[in-house]
C-alpha positions in Angstrom: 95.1 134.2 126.6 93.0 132.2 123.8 95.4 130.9 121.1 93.2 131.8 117.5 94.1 129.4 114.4 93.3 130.4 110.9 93.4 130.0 106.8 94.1 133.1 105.2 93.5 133.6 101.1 91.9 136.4 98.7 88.2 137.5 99.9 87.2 136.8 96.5 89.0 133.0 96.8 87.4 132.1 100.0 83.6 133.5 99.0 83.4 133.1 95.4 85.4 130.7 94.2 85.7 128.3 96.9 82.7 126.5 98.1 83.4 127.9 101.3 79.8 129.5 102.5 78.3 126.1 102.3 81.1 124.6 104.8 80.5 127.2 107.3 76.8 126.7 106.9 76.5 123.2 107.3 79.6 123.4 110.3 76.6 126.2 112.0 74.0 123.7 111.7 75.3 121.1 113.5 77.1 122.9 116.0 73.6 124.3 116.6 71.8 120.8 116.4 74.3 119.9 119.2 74.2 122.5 121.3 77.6 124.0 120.8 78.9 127.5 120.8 80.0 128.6 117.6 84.3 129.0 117.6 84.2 129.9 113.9 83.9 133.3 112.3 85.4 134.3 108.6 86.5 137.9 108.7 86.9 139.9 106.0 89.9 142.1 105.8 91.0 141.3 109.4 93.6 143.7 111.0 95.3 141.2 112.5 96.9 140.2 108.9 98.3 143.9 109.5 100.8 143.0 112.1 104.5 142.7 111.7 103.9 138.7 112.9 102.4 138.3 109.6 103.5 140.5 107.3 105.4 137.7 105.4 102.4 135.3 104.7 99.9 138.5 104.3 102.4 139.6 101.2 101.3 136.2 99.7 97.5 137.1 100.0 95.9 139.1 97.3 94.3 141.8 98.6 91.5 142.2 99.8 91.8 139.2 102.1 89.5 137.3 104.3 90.0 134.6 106.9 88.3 131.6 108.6 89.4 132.4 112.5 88.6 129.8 114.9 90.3 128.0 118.3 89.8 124.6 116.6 93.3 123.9 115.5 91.6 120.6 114.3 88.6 122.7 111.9 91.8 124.9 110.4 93.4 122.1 109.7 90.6 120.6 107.8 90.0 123.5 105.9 93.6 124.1 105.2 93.4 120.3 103.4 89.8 121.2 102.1 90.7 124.1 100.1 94.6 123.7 99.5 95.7 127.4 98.3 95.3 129.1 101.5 97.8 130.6 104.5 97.8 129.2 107.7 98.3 130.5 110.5 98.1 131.4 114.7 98.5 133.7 117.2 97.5 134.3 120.9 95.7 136.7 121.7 95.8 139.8 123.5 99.6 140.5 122.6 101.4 143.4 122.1 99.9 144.0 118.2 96.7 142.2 118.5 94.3 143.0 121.1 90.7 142.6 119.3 91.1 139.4 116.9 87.6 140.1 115.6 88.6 143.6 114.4 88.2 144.4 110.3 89.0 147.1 108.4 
């Protein structure tokens, strides 16, 4: 099982408002400078905000939503601090409601 950490907010929050693309971008380069595999991905409307599990934080999200997904608790945790008004989150995965964390609607 691969534990999956996340922030959660409104798709328009996390790409328009937020300088968000340019994080990811410069997070891409280096990982690629250093020879790292990327552990990063934003989804946009991710079905795993559809599970009972989180049905509580998703009801705070204006929809649509989008989400950074990664298993760097330490990256989440960064950008939870970096951009403040978003859901955090984690979940292992496969269980019993999510068996594809990658999976948008």
């Amino acid at each position: 099982m691969t534990t999956y950490f996340f922030v959660a907010a409104s798709e328009k929050f996390l790409t328009v408002e937020e300088p968000l693309e340019e994080i990811l971008k410069e997070r891409k380069r280096n990982y690629i400078e250093n020879k790292k595999e990327l552990d990063f991905w934003l989804l946009k409307n991710p079905t795993f905000l559809q599970t009972n599990q989180f049905a509580d934080l998703t009801a705070k999200i204006p929809s649509p939503p989008a989400a950074v997904l990664s298993t760097d608790k330490k990256f989440i945790t960064f950008l939870k601090l970096r951009l403040e008004f978003v859901a955090v989150g984690e979940f292992e995965c496969p269980n019993a409601e999510i068996t594809d964390p990658f999976k948008v609607e």
